[in-house]
C-alpha positions as CSV (number, residue, x, y, z in Angstrom):
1,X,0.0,0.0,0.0
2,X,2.6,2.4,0.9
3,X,5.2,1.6,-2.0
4,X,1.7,2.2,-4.3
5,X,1.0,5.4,-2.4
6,X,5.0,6.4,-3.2
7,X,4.6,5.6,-6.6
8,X,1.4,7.5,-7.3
9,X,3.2,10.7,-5.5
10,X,6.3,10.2,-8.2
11,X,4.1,10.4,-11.0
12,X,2.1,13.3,-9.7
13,X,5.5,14.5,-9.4
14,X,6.7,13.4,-13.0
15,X,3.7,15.1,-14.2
16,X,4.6,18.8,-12.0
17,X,8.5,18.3,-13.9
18,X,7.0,18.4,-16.9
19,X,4.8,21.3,-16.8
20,X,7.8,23.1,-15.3
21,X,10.0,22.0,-18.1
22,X,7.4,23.4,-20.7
23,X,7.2,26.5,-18.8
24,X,10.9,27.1,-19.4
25,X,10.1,26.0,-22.9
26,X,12.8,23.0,-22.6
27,X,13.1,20.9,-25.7
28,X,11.0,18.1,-25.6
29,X,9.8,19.0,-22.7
30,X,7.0,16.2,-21.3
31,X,8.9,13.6,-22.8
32,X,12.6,14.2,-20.9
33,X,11.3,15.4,-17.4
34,X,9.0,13.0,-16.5
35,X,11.4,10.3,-17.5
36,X,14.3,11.7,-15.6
37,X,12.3,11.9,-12.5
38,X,10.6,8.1,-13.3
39,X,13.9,6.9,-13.6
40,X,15.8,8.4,-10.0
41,X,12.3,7.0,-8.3
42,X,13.2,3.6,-10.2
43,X,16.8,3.3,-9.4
44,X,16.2,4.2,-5.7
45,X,14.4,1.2,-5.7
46,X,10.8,2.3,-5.3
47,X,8.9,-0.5,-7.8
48,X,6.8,1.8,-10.2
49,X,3.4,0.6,-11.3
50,X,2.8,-1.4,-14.4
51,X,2.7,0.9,-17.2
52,X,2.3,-1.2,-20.4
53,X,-1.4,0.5,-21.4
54,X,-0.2,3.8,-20.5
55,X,3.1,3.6,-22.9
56,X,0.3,2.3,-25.2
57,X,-1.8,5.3,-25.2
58,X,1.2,7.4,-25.4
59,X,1.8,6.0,-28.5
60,X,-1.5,5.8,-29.9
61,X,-1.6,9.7,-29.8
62,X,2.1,10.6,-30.5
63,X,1.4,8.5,-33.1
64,X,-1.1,10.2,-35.0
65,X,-0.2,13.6,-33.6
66,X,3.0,12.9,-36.4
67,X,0.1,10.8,-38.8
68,X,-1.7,14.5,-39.1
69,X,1.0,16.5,-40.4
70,X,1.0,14.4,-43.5
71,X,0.2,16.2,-46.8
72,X,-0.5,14.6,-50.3
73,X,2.9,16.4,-51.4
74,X,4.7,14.6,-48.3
75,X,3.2,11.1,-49.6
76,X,4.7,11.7,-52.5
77,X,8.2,12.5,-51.3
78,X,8.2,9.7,-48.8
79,X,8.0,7.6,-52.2
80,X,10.8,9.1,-53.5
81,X,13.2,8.3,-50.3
82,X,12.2,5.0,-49.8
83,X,15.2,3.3,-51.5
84,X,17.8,5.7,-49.1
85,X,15.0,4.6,-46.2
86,X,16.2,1.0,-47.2
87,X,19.9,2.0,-47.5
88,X,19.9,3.8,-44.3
89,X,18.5,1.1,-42.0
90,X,20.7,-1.5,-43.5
91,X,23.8,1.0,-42.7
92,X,22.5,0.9,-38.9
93,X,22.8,-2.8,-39.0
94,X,26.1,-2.5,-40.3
95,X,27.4,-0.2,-37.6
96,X,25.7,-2.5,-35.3
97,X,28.1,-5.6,-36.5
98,X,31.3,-3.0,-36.4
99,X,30.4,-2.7,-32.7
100,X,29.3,-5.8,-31.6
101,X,32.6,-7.4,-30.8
102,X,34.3,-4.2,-29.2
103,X,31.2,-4.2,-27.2
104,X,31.1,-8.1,-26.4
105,X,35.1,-7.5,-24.8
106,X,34.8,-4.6,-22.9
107,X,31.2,-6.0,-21.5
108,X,32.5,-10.0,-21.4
109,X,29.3,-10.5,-22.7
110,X,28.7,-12.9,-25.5
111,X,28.5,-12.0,-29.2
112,X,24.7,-12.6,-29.3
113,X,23.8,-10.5,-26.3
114,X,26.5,-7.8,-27.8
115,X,24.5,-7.6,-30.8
116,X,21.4,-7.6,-29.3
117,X,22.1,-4.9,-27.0
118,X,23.2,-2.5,-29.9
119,X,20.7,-3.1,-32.6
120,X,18.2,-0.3,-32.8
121,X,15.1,-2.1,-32.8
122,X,12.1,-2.4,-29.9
123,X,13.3,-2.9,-26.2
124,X,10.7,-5.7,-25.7
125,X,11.7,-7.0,-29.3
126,X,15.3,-7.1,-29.1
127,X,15.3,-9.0,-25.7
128,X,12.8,-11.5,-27.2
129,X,14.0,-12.4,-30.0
130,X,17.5,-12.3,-28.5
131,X,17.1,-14.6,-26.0
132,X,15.9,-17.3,-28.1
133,X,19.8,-16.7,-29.6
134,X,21.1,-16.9,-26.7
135,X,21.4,-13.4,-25.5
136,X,20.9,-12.7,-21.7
137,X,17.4,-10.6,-21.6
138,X,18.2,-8.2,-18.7
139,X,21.4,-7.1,-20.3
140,X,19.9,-6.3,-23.6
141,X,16.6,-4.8,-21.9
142,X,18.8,-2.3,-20.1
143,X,21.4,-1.3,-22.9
144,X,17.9,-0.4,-25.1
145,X,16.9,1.3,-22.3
146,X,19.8,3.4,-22.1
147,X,20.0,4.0,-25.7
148,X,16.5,5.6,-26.1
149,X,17.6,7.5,-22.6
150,X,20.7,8.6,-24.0
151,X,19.4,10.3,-27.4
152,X,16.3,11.2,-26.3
153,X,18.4,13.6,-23.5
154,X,21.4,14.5,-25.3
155,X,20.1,14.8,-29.3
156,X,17.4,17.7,-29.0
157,X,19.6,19.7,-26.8
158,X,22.3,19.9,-29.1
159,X,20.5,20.2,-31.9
160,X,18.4,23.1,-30.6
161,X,21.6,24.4,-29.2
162,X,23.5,23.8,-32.0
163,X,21.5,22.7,-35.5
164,X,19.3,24.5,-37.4
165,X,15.8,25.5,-37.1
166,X,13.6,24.1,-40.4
167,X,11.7,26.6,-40.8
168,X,8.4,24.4,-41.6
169,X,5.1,24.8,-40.3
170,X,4.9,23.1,-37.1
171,X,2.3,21.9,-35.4
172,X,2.0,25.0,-33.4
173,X,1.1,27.3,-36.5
174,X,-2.2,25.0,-37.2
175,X,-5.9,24.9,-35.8
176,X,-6.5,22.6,-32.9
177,X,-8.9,19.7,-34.4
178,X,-12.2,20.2,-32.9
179,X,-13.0,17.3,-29.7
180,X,-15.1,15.4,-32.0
181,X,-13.2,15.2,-35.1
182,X,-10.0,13.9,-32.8
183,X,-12.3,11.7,-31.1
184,X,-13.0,10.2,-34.9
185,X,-9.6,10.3,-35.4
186,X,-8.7,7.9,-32.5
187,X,-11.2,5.5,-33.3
188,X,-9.9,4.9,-36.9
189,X,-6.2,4.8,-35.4
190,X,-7.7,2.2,-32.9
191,X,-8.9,0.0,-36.1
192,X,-6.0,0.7,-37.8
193,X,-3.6,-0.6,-34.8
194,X,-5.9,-3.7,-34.9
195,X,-5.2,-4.7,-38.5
196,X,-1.0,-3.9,-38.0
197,X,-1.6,-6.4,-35.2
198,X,-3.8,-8.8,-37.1
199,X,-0.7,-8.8,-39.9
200,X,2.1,-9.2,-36.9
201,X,3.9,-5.9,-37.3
202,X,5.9,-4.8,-34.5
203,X,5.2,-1.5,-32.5
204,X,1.7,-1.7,-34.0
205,X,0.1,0.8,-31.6
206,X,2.8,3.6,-33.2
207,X,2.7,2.5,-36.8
208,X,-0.9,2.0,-36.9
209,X,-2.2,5.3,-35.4
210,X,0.7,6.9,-37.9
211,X,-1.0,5.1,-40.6
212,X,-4.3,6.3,-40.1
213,X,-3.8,9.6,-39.2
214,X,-1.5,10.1,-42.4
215,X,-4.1,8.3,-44.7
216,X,-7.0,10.6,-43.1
217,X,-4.8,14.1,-43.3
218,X,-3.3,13.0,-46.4
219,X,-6.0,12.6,-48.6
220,X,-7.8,15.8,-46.9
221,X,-10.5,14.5,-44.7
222,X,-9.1,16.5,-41.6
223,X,-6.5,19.4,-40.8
224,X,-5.7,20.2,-38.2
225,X,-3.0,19.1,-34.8
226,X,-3.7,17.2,-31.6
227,X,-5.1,19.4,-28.6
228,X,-2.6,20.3,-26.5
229,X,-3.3,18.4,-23.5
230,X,-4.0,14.7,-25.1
231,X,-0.3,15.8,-26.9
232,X,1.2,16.4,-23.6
233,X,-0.3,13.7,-22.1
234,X,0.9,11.1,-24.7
235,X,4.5,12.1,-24.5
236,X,4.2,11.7,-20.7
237,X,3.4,8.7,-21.1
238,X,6.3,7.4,-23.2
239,X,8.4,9.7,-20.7
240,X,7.3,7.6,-17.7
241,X,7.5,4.3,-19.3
242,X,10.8,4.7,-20.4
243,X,12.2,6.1,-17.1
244,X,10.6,2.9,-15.4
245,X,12.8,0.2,-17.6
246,X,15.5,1.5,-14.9
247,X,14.6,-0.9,-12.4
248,X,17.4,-0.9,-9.7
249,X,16.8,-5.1,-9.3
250,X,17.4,-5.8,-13.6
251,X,20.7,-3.3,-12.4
252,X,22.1,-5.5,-9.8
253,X,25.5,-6.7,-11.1
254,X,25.2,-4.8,-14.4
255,X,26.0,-1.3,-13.7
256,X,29.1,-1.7,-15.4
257,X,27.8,-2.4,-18.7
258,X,25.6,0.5,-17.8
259,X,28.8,3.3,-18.8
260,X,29.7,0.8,-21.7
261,X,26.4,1.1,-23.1
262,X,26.0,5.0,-22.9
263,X,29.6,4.9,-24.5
264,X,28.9,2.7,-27.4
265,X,25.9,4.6,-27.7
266,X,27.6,7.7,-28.6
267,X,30.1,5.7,-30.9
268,X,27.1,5.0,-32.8
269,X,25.7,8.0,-32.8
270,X,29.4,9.2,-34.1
271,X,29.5,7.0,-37.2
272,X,26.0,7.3,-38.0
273,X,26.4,11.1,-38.0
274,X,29.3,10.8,-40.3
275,X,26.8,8.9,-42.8
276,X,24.0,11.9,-41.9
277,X,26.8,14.5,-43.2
278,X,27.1,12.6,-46.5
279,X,23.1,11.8,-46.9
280,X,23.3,15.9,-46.3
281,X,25.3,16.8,-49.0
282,X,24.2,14.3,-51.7
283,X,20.3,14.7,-50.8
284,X,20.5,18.6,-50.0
285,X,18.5,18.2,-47.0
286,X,19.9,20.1,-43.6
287,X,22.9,18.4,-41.4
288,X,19.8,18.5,-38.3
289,X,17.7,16.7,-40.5
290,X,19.9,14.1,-42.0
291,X,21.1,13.4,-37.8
292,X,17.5,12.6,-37.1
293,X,16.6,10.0,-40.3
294,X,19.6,8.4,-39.0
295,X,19.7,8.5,-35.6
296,X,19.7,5.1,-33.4
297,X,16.9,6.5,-31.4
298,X,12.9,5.6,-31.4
299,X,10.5,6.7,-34.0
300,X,8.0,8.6,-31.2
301,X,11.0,10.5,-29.6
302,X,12.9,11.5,-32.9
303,X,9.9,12.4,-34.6
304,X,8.9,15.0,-31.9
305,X,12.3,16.4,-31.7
306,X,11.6,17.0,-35.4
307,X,8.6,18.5,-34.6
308,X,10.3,20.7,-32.2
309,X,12.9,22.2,-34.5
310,X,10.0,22.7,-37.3
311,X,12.2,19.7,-39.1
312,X,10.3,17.6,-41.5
313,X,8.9,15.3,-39.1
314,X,7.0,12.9,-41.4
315,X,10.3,12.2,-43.3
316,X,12.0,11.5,-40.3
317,X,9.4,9.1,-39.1
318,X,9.4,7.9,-42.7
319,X,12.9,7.0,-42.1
320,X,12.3,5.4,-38.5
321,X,8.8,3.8,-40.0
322,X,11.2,1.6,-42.4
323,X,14.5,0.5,-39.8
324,X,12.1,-0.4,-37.3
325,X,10.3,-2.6,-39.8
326,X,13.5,-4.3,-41.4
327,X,14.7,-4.5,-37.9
328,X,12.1,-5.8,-36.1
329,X,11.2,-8.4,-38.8
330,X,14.6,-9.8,-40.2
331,X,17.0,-8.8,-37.0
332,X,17.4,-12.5,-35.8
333,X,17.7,-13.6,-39.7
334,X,20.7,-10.9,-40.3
335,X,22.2,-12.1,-37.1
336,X,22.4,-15.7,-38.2
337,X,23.2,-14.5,-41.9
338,X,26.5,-13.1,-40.2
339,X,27.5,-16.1,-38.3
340,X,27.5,-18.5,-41.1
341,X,29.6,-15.6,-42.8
342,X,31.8,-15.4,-39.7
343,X,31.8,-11.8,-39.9
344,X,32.4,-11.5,-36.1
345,X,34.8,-13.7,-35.9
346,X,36.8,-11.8,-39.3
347,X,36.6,-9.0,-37.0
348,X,37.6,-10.1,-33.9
349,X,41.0,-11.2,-35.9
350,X,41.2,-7.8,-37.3
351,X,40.8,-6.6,-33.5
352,X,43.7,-9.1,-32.4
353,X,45.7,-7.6,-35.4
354,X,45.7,-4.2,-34.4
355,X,46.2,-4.7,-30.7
356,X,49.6,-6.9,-31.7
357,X,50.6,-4.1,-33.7
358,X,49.9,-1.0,-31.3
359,X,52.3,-3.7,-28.4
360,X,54.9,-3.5,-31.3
């Protein structure tokens, strides 16, 4: 009763950070303040309350919050990405493999729960379907959890601080949709999220309120954004729920891979901006952009720091939409593809190469 009691006050709490934090007009504001103060409640070892519906909802409207900015000219661009969509996710799974052995030494973790850890897919997804490879579940569970943590902190920051501001409409500039029309609007993302389960797509209750959302905005039937409070309620959601996979018990004995993980994060981050640069300069889109359609993080998180910085968010999700599709699907198939090439263990000699060479 009491522990409940406690975590009822920390999410009354979570929800008072937020506020504050869109008060001072802090990026991403409902998303990152919540989850920071979720997260110290969770670490202290105060056991927060089951969340799963909750993260749910958050997603249903984040979801088609980014679903109504679509415009028939945005479907049409979208089109015209989709084979650097394909390219770009496949170069995430490539950077994945570079750092999978690095990562597997420095952790003594196996190769499986290496790769596992790193690949930016679904927390819940990547610790299913990496256990059944072998892969210890609470190990990749946290090093997800730190990887949506870290970008989701770090990445709007510096690109306010230091990117560019798009200069497209935001959401801000457009008409609230009248209580009705939204309420029509959550019932056909609710259909829609029933079919992308129906099918077996992953993260069906983002991709199928995006879906329906875009298909109703896109072929005119509504304009208009999200009210303001379901908006900031959704991303408070996904704030909370990621601030509670910090459990201090899935911690116990792991805090060390805990550093490792925020570091290989940032490598990550570090070679995937160095492939942002060059989609910048050959597609002509802005560097801030290009960071976000590339970036390891999640599609609800990235997408509203596009939002934020007036970014095009529906290409960004566009770009998310399609890695955590090829992901999510075909992760454990690439994994096995690069055992039976041995491409771990090519690298792990190359590793063994260099380090006799730097003792020379």
């Amino acid at each position: 009763m009491r522990a409940s009691v406690l975590a009822s006050c920390v999410l009354i709490i979570a929800g008072l950070a937020g506020w504050i934090a869109s008060a001072l007009a802090l990026p991403l504001a409902w998303v990152l303040a919540p989850m920071l103060v979720v997260a110290l409640a969770s670490m202290s070892g105060l056991r927060m309350p089951e969340i799963r519906t909750g993260r749910r909802i958050g997603q249903l409207i984040v979801g088609s919050a980014i679903g109504l900015t679509m415009t028939p000219e945005a479907a049409g661009m979208l089109v015209l990405w989709s084979p650097l969509m394909v390219l770009t996710a496949l170069v995430a799974i490539g950077v994945t493999v570079l750092l999978t052995v690095p990562f597997a030494r420095l952790s003594g973790q196996g190769t499986a729960t290496a790769f596992f850890s790193l690949t930016p897919g679904g927390l819940s997804e990547m610790a299913h379907v990496g256990a059944a490879e072998g892969a210890r579940t609470e190990v990749v569970a946290l090093a997800q959890a730190v990887r949506v943590a870290v970008l989701v902190t770090l990445l709007p920051l510096l690109l306010r601080n230091f990117g560019e501001d798009g200069g497209l409409l935001s959401q801000e500039g457009r008409p609230d949709l009248p209580a009705f029309v939204y309420a029509g609007v959550l019932l056909a993302c609710l259909v829609s999220i029933r079919l992308v389960r129906y099918i077996g797509a992953n993260n069906p209750w983002m991709i199928g309120a995006l879906l329906a959302a875009a298909l109703l905005a896109g072929s005119g039937l509504v304009s208009g954004r999200t009210p303001a409070i379901p908006f900031a309620l959704g991303q408070y959601l996904i704030g909370i729920s990621i601030g509670a996979r910090f459990e201090r018990e899935r911690m116990k004995g792991i805090l060390r891979i805990l550093g490792l993980a925020m570091g290989m994060v940032l490598v990550m981050s570090l070679l995937l901006a160095g492939y942002a640069w060059l989609l910048s300069r050959i597609s002509g889109q802005g560097l801030s952009t290009t960071i976000l359609l590339t970036s390891p993080g999640g599609m609800a998180e990235m997408a509203l720091t596009a939002t934020a910085l007036h970014l095009n968010v529906m290409l960004v999700a566009g770009f998310h939409f399609v890695r955590s599709f090829i992901v999510n699907a075909y992760v454990s198939n690439f994994y096995r593809l690069f055992l039976r090439w041995g491409v771990f263990g090519h690298i792990e000699r190359l590793l063994d190469r260099l380090a006799g060479a730097r003792r020379r």
